[in-house]
N, C-alpha and C positions, 0 to 999 in steps of 0.2 A: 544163590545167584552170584555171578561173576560181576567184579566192582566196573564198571567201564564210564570213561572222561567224554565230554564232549571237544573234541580238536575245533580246531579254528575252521575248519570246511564244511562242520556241522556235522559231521558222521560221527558213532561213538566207535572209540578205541579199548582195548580190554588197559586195564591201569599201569601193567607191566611193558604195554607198548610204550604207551606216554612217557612212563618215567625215564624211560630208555632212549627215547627220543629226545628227551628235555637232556639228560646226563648226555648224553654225544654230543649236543649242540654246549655244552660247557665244554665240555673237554676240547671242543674245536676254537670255542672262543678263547680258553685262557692258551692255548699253542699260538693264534694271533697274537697273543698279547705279550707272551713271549719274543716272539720274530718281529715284537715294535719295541718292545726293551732293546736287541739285540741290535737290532737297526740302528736306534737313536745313541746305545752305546759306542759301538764304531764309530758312525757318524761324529758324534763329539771327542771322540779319540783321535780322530784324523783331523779335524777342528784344532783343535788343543798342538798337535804338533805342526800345523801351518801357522797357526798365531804366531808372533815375532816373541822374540825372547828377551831383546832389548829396549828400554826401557824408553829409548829414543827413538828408534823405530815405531813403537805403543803412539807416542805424541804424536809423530811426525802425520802416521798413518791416521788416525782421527776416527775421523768420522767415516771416512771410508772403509775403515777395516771393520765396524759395527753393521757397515751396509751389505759388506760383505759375508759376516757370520749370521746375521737376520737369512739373508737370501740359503744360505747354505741351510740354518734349522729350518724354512720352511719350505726347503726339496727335500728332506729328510720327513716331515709331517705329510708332507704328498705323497713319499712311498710309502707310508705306511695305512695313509687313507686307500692308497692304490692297492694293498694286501686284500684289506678288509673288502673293499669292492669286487675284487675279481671272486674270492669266496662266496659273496652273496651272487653274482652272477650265474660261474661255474653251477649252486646249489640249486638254485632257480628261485631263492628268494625274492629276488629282484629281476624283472622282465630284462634289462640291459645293460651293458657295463654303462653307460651313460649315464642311466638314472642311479645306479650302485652307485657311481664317484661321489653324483651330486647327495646321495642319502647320508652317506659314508663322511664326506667332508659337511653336512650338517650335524652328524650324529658326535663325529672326533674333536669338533670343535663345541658341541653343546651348544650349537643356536637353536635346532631343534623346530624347525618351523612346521614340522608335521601336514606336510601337504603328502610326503609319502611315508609309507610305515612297512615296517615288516609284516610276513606272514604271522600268527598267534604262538606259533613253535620257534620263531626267533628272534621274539622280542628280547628274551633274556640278553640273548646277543649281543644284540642294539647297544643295552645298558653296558654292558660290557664293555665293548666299542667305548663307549664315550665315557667310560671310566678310565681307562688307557689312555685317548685323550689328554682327559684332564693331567695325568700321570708323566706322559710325555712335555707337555705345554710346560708341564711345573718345574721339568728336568732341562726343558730350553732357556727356559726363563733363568734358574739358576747358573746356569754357565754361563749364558748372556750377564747377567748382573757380577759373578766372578770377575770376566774381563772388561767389565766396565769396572769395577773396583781396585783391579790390578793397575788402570791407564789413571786413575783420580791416584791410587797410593805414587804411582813413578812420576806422577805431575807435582804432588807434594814432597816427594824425595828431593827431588830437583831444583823447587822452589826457595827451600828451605837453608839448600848450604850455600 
């Protein structure tokens, strides 16, 4: 007798379908997850050469330049919420790019309120998604706190002599 899964529609599947189905949907998820590495790398590459270089520019700019690179990591966190959406859309996991943003920008950020869910074949995904997320958030955050320790070291350089 041939091993066969129950899929998420309730029909059974022969085992080799499944696994094949679950392995594409990794393989598609870590390429996302890739093209939000690539994104958020740029992104802070182009960040990093707009910052000011002088130390009195840092002061002068404040708070404003912190408002400014917050806004900038989280249009960079929006395309990459927008990646992940248009794939669940495009796939049909998700009935519309609408409800995909909102699943997507709940799943990336890990609030997770589960009003809506993926189909049973891409939930791996999901996890996926907000593992990246988390990965991303961890990589804004770090560059954010860099220049904010760059502006605290050239306020103590300054203070000092």
């Amino acid at each position: 007798m041939r091993a066969t899964w129950l899929c998420g529609s309730g029909n059974r599947l022969p085992r080799a379908r499944v696994v094949w189905a679950v392995l594409s949907k990794l393989v598609l998820a870590w390429g996302l997850m890739a093209l939000c590495v690539v994104i958020h790398a740029a992104g802070v590459t182009v960040a990093a050469r707009w910052l000011p270089r002088a130390a009195q520019v840092l002061r002068a700019q404040g708070a404003w330049l912190l408002v400014r690179l917050a806004g900038w990591m989280i249009l960079l966190h929006l395309i990459e919420i927008t990646a992940w959406s248009v794939v669940y859309t495009w796939s049909g996991a998700m009935p519309d790019l609408a409800s995909a943003l909102y699943f997507s920008a709940v799943t990336y950020t890990t609030t997770g309120y589960g009003d809506l869910v993926l189909p049973q074949e891409w939930r791996l995904v999901g996890a996926i998604e907000a593992l990246t997320g988390i990965l991303m958030c961890g990589l804004s955050t770090g560059f954010f706190f860099a220049v904010v320790s760059r502006m605290f070291r050239s306020d103590q350089g300054t203070s000092t002599s």
